[in-house]
N, C-alpha and C positions, 0 to 999 in steps of 0.2 A: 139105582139106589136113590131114594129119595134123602134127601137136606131137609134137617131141620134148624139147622142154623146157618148166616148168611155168608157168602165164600170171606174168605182174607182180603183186609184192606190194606196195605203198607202208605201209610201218609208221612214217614218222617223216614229219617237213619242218620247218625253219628257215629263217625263224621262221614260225609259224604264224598271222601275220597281219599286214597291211600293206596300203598303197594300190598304186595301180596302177603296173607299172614297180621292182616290187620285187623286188632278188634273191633267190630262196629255194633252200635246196641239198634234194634227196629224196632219203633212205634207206630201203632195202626191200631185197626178192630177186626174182632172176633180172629183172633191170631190163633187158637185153640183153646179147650176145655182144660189140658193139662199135657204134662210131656208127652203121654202116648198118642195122645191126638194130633200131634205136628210131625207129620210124616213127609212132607217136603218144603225145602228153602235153596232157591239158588239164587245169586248174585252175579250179572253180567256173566249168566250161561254158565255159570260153575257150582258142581253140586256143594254147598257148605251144610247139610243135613250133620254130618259125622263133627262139626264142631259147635252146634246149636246149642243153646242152651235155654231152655223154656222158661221165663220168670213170671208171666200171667196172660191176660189175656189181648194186651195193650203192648207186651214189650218180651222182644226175643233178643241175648247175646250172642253173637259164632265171630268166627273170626271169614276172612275174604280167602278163596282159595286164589289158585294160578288161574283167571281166567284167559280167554281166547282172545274176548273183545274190550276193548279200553272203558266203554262208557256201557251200562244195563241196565235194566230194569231190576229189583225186588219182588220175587216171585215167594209168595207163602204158601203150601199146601195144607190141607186137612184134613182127616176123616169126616169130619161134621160140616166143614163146609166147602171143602175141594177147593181146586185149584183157584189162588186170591189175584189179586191186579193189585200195580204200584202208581202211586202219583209222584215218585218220586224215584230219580238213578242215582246211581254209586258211578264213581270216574276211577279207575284204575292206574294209577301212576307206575310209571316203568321202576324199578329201585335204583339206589346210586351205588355205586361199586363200593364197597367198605375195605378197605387193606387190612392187615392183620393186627398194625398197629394203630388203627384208629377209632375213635371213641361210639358209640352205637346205644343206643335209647332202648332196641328192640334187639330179639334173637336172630343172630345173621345166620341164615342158609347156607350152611362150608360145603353142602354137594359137590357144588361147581365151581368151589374155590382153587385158587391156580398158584401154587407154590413155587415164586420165581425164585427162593434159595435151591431148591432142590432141581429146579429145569437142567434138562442133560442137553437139551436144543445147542450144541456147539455153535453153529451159523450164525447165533442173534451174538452180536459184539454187547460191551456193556454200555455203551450207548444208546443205546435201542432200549434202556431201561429207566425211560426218563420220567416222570409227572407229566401228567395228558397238561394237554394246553390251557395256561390257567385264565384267558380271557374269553375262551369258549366259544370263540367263531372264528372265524378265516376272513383273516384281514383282507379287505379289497377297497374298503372306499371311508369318508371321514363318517359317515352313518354308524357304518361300523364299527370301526373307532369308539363313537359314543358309547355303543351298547357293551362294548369292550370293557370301558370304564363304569359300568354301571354295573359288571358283574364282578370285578374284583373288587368294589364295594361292599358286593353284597357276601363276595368272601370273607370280606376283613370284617363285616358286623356278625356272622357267622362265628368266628373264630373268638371277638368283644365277648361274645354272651358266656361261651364257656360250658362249664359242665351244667346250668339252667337250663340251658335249649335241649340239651338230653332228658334231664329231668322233665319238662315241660311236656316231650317227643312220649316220656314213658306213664305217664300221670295214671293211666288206667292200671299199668301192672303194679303199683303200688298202690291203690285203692284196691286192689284185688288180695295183694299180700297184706295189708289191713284188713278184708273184711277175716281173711282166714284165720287170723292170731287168733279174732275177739271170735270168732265161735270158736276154737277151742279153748279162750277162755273161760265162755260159755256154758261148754260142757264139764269143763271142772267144778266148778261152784254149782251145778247141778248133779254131780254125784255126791255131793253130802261133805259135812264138816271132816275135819282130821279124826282119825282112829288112832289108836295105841300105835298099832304097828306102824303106823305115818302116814303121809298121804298118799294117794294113786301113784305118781308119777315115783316116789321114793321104791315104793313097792314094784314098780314097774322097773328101775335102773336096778334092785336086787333082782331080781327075776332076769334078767338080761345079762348081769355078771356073772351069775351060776351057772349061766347056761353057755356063757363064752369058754367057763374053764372048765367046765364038763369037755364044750366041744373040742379047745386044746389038749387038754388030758387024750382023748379021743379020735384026734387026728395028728397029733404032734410029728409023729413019723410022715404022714402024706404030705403035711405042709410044710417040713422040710423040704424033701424032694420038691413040692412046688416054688418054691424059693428058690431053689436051686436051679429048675428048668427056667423059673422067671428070670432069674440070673441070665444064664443062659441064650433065654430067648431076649434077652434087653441088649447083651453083646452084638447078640448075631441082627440084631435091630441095627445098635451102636453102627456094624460096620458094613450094613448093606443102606446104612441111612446116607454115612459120609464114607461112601468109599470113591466121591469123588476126591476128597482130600488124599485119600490114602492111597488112592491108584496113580494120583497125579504128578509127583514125582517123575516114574515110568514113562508116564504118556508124554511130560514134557522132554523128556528124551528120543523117545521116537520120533515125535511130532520136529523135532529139530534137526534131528536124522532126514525126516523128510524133506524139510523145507519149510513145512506150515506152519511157521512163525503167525500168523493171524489167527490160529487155534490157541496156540501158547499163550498168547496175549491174553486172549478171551479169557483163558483156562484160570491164568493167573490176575485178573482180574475181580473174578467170580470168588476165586480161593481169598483172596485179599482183604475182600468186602464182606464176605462170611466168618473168618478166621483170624483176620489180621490183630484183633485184639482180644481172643481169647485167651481165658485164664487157664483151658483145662490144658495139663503137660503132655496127654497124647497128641491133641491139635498141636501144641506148642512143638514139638519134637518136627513132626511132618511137615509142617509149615515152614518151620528151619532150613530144612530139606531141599523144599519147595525154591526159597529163597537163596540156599547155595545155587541149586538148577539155574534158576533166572542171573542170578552175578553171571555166570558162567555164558548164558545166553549173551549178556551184553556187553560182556568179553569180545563173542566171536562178532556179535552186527559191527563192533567198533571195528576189529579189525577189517574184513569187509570193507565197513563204508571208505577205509583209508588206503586200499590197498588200490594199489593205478596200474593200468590203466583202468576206469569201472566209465557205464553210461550213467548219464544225468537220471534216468530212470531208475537205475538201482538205486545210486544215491540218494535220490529222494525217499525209495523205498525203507532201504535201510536208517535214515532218519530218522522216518517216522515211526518205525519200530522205534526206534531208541526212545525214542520220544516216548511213546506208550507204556515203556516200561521204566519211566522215569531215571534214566540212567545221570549218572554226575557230569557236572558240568554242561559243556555246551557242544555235544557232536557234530553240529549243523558247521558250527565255525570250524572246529580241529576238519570237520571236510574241507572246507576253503580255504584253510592253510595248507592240507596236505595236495591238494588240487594246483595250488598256486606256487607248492615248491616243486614239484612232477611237471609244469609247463616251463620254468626255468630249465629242471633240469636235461628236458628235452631238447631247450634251442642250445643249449651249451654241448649236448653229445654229439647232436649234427653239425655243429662249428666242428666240435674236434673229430668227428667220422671224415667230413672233406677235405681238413685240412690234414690228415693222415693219410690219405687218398693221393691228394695231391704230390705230397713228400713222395710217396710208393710210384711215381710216373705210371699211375694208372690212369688209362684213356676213358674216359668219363660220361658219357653220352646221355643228353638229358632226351626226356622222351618229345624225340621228333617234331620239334619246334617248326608247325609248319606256317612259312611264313605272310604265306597268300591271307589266312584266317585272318576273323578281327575279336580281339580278345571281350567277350561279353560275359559280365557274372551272371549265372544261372538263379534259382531263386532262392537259395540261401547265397547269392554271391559270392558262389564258388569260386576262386581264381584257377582262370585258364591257364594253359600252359602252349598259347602261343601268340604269336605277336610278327608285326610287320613288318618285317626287317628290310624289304629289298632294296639294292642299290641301284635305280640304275642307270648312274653314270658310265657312260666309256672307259675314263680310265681305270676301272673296278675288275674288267673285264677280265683280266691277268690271272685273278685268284681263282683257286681249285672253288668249286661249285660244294661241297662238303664242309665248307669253313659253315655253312647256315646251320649244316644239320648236327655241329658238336657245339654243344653249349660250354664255354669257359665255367673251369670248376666253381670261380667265383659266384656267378648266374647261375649255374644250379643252385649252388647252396643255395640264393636269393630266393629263387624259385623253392626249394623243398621248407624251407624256414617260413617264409609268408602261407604257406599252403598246414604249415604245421600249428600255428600260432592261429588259423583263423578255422580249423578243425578243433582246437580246443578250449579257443577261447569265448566264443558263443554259450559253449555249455557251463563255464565257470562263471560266464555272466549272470545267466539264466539260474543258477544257481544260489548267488547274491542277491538278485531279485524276488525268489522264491523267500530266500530268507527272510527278507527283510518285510514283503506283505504278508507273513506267518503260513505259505500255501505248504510248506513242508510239514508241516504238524499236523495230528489230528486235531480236532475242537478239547476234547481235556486238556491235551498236552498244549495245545495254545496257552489255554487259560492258567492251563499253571504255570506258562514259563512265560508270559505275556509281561507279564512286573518287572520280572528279573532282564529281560531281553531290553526292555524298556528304559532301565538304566544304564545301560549300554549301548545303547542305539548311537549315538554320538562317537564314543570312540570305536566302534564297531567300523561304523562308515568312515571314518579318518584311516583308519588301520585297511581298511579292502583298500579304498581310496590308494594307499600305499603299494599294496600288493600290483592295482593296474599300471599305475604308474611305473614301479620296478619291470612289470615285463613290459612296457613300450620303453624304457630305457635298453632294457636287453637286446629286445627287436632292433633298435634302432642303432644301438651302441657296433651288433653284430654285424649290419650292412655295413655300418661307418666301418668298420676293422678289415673287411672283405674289398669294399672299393675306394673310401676315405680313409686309410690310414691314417693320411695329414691331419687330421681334425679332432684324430684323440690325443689325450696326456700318454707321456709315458708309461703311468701305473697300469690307463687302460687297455693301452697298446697290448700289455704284456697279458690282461684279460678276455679281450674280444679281438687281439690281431692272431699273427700267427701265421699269415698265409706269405708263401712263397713270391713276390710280386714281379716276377721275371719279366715278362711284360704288362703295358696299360689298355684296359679294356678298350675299344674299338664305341665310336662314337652311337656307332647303331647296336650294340649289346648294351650300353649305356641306358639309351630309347627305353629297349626292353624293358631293360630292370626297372625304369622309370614307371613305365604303364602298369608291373608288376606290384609296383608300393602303389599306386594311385587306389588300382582296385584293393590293394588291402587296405586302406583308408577309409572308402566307401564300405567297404564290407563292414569295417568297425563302426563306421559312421551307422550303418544301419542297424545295428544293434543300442543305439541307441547312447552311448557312449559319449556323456560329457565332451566336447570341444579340447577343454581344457586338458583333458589324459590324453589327446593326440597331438596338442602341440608339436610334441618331438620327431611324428611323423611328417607334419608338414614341414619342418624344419629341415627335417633327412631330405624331403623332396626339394626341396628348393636347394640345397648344396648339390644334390646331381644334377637336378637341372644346369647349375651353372658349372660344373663338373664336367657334363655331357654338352656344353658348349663349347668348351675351354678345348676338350680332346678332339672333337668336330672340328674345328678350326684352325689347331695345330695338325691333324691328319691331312686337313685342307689342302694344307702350307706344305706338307710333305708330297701328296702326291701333285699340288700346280709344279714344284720345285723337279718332277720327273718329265714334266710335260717335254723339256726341250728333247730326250729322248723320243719323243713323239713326231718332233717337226717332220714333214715330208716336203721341206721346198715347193710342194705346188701349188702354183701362183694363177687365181681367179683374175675374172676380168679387169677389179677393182686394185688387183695388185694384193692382194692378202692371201694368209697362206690361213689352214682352216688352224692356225694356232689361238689367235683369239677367240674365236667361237669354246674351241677346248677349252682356255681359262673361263671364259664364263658361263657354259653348260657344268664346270666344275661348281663354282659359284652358286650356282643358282640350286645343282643336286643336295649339295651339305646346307643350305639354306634350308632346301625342302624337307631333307631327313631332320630339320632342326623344327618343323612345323610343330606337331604334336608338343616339343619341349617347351616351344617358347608359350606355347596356348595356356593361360590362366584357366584351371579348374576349379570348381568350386572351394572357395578359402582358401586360394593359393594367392601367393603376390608376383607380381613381375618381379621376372631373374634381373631387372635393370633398375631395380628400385635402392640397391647401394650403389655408393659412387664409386667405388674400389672395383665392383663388377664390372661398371659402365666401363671405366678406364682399362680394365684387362682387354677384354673384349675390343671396344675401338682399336687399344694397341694390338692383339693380334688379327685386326682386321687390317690394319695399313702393313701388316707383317708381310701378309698373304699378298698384298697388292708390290710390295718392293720385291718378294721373293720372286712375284713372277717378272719386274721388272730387272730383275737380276738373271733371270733366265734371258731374257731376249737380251742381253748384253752377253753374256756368255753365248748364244747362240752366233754372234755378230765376230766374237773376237777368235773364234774356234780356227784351228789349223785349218788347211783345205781337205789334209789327208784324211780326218775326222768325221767327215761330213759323205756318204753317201747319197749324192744325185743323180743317179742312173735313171733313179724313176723321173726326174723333172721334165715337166709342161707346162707351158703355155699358154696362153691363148692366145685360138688360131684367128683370134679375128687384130692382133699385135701385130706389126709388122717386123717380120724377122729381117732386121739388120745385119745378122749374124753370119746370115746365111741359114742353110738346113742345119736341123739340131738333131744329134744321131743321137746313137745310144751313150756313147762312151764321152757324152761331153758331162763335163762339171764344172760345178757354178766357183766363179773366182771371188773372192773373199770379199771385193766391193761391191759385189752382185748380190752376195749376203747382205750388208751393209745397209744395200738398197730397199731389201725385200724386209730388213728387221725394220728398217724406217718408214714405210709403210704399214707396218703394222703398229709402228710406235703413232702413228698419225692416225688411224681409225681406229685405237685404244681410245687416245683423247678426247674424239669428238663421240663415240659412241658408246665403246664397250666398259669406258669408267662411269660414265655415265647412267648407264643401264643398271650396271653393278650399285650405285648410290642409290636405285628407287626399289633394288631386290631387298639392300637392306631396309630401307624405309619401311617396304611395306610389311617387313620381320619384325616390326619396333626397334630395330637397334639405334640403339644412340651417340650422339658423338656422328654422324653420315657427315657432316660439313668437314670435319676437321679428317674426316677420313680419305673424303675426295680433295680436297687442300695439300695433303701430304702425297697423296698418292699421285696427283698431277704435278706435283713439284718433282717428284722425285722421275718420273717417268719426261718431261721437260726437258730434267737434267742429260737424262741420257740418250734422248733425242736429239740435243744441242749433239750433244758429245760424237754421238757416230755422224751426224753428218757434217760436223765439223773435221771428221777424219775422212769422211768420203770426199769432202772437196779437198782438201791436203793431198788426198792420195790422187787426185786428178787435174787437181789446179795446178798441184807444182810443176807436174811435167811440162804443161804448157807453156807454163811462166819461165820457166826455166828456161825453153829452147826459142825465147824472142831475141833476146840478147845476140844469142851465136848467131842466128839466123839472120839478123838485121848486118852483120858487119861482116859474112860469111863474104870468101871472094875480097879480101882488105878494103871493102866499101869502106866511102868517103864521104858525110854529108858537104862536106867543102867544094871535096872534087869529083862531082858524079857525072854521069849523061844524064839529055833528055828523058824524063820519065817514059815508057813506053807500056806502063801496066803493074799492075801488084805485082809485089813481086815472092817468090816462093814462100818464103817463111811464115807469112802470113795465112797463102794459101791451107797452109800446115796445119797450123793455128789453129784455121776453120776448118780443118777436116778433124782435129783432135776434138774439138768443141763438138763437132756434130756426132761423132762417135761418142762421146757422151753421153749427146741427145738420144741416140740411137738406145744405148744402156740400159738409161733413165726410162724411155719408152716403153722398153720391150717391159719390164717389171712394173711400173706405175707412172698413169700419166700424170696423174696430181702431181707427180716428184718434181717433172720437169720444167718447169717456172721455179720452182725455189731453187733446184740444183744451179743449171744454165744462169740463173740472174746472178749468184753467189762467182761461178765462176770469172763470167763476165767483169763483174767487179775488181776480179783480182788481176784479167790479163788488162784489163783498162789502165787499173795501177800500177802495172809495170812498166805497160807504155811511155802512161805521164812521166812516169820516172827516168824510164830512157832518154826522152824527148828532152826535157827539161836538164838532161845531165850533158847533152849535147852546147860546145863554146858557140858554136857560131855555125848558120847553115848559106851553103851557096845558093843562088836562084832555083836552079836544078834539083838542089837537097832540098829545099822549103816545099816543092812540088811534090816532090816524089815520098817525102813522110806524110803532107797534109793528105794526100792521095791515098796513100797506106790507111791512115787514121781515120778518115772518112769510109772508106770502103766498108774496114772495119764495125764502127757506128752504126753505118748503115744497115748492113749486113744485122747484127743481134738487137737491135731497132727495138724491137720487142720485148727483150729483154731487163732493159736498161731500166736500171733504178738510178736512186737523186746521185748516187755516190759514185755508180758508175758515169751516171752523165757526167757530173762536177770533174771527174780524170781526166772524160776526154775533153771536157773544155778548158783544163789545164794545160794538157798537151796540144792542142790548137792554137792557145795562147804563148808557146816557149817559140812557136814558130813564124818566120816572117810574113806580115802579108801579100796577099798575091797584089800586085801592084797594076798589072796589063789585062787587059778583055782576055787576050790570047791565053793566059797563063789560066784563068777562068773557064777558056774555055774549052781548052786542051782539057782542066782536071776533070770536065764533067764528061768528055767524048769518054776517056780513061775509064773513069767509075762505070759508066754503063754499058763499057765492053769484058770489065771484069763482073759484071753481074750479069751480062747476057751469056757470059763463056758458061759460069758456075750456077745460073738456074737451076740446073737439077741439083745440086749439092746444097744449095740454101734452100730448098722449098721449105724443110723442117723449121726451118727459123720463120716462117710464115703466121701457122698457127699462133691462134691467141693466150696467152699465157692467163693462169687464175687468177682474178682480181686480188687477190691478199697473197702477197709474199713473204714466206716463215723463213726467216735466217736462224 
């Protein structure tokens, strides 16, 4: 088909871009002859023919359908000149979402409009029904930011302009309902002037009346009935529109039955926000309803959240329901009161569960306290349930091996009470925490009880503050009642005591329970727990600590005080029986088991930091050193009958003086003497000694005044027995000089020629060397102090005889200087200033030799009494120790 006119040009279009359903006008050439001739127009590929509207040959209106592509061409068809070309595109804007209550310039498309009163969607909470994001991007960087603030500008000048920018948006559909008025006014003043019967429009409202009440005359009966189904159908609308209101009731009954308290919420959410101020009495009635269900609802979360025992999970749970459905008051706190009165009343049942137990003489067994373990908290800082206990000293040995595996009632309760307080007090922590950075609420119920919480925050945390403090008073108050009675008032005695105290806990249950509060210390510490709310616990520790020293040290004192039951008389090279060793492996074990006590852990103070402690402690340390000095006194003064020595020995490298030592010999009471005084001597130089640097290196305090007392007193009774060991062997000696020198009515007046020492003497020196012999066989260190001591005393008896002597003849002056010199000679060795000074007193009561012969006669004499008795004095030979202990 041939053209006679040139195709479609499109050179223009207003406006050049808009959403869907927008009027645009197109200007161009040879656009068509007339409406029939424009048989195609599309717009960015969408046919808009069906809404075209032909006004000449230069200019077409349609509106822009749903296109495919954002930006297109202007295409115009024709009969006359076919299909046209554009110089110019249309831009397709996406539309903006319009709500139902927001203002609109143009007709909104409700197709695909989404009625969020009506949504049954249960799943979407009403949070989820928020305002899209009013800054319009995703925050990430300060760029962003910017554009952020440039678009809620452009909201707020948006919002300045008001109902103009509509106007402005709608400009065409009022130029349109304009041009339509004025052509019908148009065509009225072109139907002619008024007639009689009136104008058009008069005549046309009669014509319209007649024909209304014809038709009702005419239908009156049908349009009843339709009234009536209208009715009808408006009801059955009414309560299939809202029968979420009306079913809801019901459903929040089930729904609660069930459990899905997060449906309920939602349900009554939705009804709240649709309903909650309606005027019409059917809503009003239901929503009543509604509203009793929900009280009823937060009846039961309350009760719930308060009932104990519950997990911190429900609690939170139940909360925040409460929370959601805005119940009275403050549930979050009535939980941490009711939480914190349930943790009281738990350490107060197990007080009186053990101590009722206790009463009942029921045998008690904590679980298997095995004592090899080392007590380590797990990762919530669990407290273990065992601990180190072992002893192992010698004299421990005695007790039944099942005293480790029954725990005293006291120490369990310790035990079940520490274990109960840190099982639930974590989660009432965690609970106050939760509080207090608002994690228990939802976001509404934040926000709406953020204000009111806010003004409370102050005494809120004064008041917990209280609550933690009351149970470490509890805690604390409880142990003090269990193993410090002493340390409470009578009011509280009568509160947190109660227990039976028939006996005092043992210094290594003490330990335990020690290491027991430490880790519940730390377990609190690691919750994070102010300093300050465990004061009272470090306090508890440091009164056991010094508690568990105090009983440590009097048990000490009890079992060194059994030690003499232990002696075995058998007597080492050195002369020591393994009695010392026992007192200070005793020593040194209650030191050891006192390790762990005395060791400062973190925020603890030394047990020695009062002076009341330091002085306890010193004084039962010089306790334990007299008590055992009081043992080896009592070992010393014991009958013979008392003392089983069947098993005594020797050493074979001792020379037995004695003769063979069978079975059936036993030690005579200076033999004791001898053998306590040897050990009274390497106490001194050693084992108190030793003892002073076991304390040191324990930090005990007061070591100087403790070895000061303890060496006096141990001195003291070392004087004392060997002051009775020479009495008991000096006097005899001393005693039988006298008889012995004038036995046979000797005369120094009227004697013979001296011819040799004469017996008594001899005597003398065999009682002296049997002595030596004594002293030997038990300890040779003794024998210089002993022998010098005695020495001493038969020198001063000598002197004394000598000098009590009127007058001596020639013969007598010989035969005493003789005596007396042999004598001299003989313990040569022995002799100190005091025994010399005797016998040179007794040399001087006597005449002098006046002749060679008489000279030296006394010296043929002496050296035939010491060539006879060589074997008898070799003992007097040996060199005595340089320092002589009287």
């Amino acid at each position: 088909m041939s053209r006679s006119r040139q195709p479609p040009l499109v050179t223009g279009i207003s406006p050049n871009e808009g959403i869907s359903w927008t009027k645009v006008t197109i200007r161009g050439e040879n656009l068509g002859t007339g409406p029939t001739d424009l048989i195609g127009l599309t717009i960015c590929g969408h046919n808009c023919l069906l809404t075209a509207e032909w006004m000449s040959a230069s200019k077409i209106v349609c509106r822009v359908g749903q296109a495919k592509n954002d930006k297109g061409d202007i295409i115009v068809t024709t009969k006359s000149g076919g299909k046209g070309t554009s110089t110019v595109s249309f831009k397709l804007l996406k539309p903006e979402k319009i709500g139902i209550l927001d203002q609109s310039a143009v007709w909104v498309d409700e197709m695909n409009y989404y009625d969020m009163r009506t949504d049954r969607n249960k799943g979407i909470p009403p949070l989820s029904l928020r305002p899209a994001n009013p800054l319009g991007i995703e925050i990430e960087n300060f760029e962003q930011l910017k554009m952020a603030v440039s678009n809620l500008k452009k909201q707020a000048n948006k919002k300045n302009e008001g109902s103009l920018a509509y106007v402005k948006g709608g400009l065409s559909t009022f130029f349109e309902a304009q041009d339509a008025l004025s052509a019908i006014h148009q065509k009225l003043e072109a139907d002619g002037t008024e007639k009689v019967e009136g104008s058009m429009t008069q005549k046309l409202e009669n014509v319209l009346n007649r024909a209304s009440n014809t038709a009702d005359t005419l239908f009156q009966e049908v349009l009843g009935r339709k009234d009536k189904a209208d009715s009808t159908r408006n009801a059955l609308n009414v309560l299939q529109r809202f029968k979420f209101l009306f079913n809801l009731p019901l459903n929040i009954e089930r729904n609660i039955q069930k459990g899905d308290y997060d449906v309920v919420i939602n349900d009554y959410e939705k009804a709240k926000s649709l309903f909650g101020k309606t005027e019409v009495q059917v809503f009003k009635k239901y929503y009543a309803e509604v509203e009793t269900r929900i009280e009823d609802l937060r009846e039961l979360l309350l009760d719930k959240l308060l009932e104990t025992p519950s997990t911190l999970h429900d609690q939170k749970r139940y909360i925040r329901y409460l929370s959601d459905l805005h119940a009275d008051g403050d549930p979050s706190w009535q939980c941490i009161g009711a939480q914190h009165k349930w943790i009281l009343q738990l350490m107060h049942s197990c007080k009186e569960s053990y101590v009722k137990d206790l009463k009942s003489n029921t045998v008690l067994h904590s679980p298997m306290l095995e004592l090899d373990n080392d007590m380590r908290p797990s990762a919530m800082i669990h407290l273990s349930q065992t601990a180190s206990l072992k002893r192992a000293s010698s004299f421990q040995s005695g007790r039944d091996d099942t005293w480790r595996y029954k725990a005293p009632h006291r120490v369990a309760f310790v035990e079940k009470l520490t274990k109960l307080v840190l099982s639930q007090l974590p989660n009432f922590w965690k609970l106050w925490i939760s509080y207090v950075n608002g994690s228990l609420f939802s976001e509404t119920a934040e926000k709406s009880g953020q204000m009111e919480r806010s003004k409370n925050a102050r005494q809120r945390q004064h008041d917990f503050k209280k609550m933690i403090q009351e149970v470490m008073y509890s805690l604390v108050k409880l142990i003090r009642g269990a193993l410090l009675p002493f340390s409470l008032k009578e009011g509280e005695l009568r509160q947190y005591g109660g227990w039976e105290m028939k006996s005092e806990l043992s210094g290594q249950w003490l330990t335990h329970v020690i290491q027991t509060v430490r880790l519940t210390y730390e377990s609190l510490t690691a919750l994070e727990i102010p300093n300050d709310l465990l004061q009272n616990i470090q306090d508890l520790i440091l009164d056991l600590r010094v508690r568990c020293i105090m009983i440590t040290l009097q048990h000490s004192a009890e079992d060194i005080k059994r030690l003499a039951e232990k002696e075995d008389w058998i007597v080492d090279n050195e002369g020591l029986t393994s009695l010392p060793s026992q007192f200070e492996q005793c020593i040194v074990h209650s030191l050891q088991s006192l390790r762990g006590v005395l060791e400062c852990k973190p925020g603890e103070t030394s047990v020695f930091q009062q002076p009341k402690t330091q002085e306890e402690v010193c004084q039962l340390s010089i306790n334990i050193m007299q008590v055992f000095i009081y043992c080896l006194e009592q070992l010393s003064t014991k009958p013979d009958g008392d003392i089983d020595t069947t098993h005594l020995s020797v050493d074979v490298s001792s020379p037995d003086l004695f003769g063979s030592i069978h079975e059936d010999f036993s030690l005579s009471s200076e033999q004791r003497l001898l053998i306590v005084l040897s050990n009274c001597c390497y106490l001194e130089r050693h084992t108190f000694l030793n003892i002073a640097e076991h304390f040191e290196k324990h930090n005990f305090q007061g070591i100087e005044k403790i070895t000061q007392v303890s060496m006096a007193s141990l001195k003291e009774l070392d004087q004392r027995l060997f002051e009775n060991y020479i009495e008991l062997k000096a006097d005899p000696i001393v005693g039988s000089l006298e008889p012995g020198i004038y036995a046979g009515y000797f005369d120094w007046k009227d004697c013979l020629t001296p011819t040799g020492v004469r017996n008594y003497l001899k005597e003398a020196l065999v009682n002296i060397i049997a002595v030596h012999a004594e002293v030997f066989t038990i300890s040779k260190e003794l024998v210089p102090r002993v022998l010098s001591k005695i020495v001493e005393a038969v020198s001063e008896e000598l002197s004394r005889l000598m000098q009590c002597v009127s007058s001596f003849s020639k013969n007598g002056a010989l035969q005493a200087r003789l005596e007396i010199c042999a004598l001299r000679d003989t313990v040569a060795v022995y002799l100190t200033p005091e025994s010399k000074s005797s016998f040179k007193q007794a040399l001087e009561a006597l005449p002098q030799l006046s002749s060679g012969a008489d000279k030296k006669l006394l010296e043929e004499l002496l050296n035939k009494f010491k060539s006879r008795m060589h074997l008898q004095l070799t003992c007097f030979q040996s060199s005595p120790s340089p320092m002589l202990k009287t």
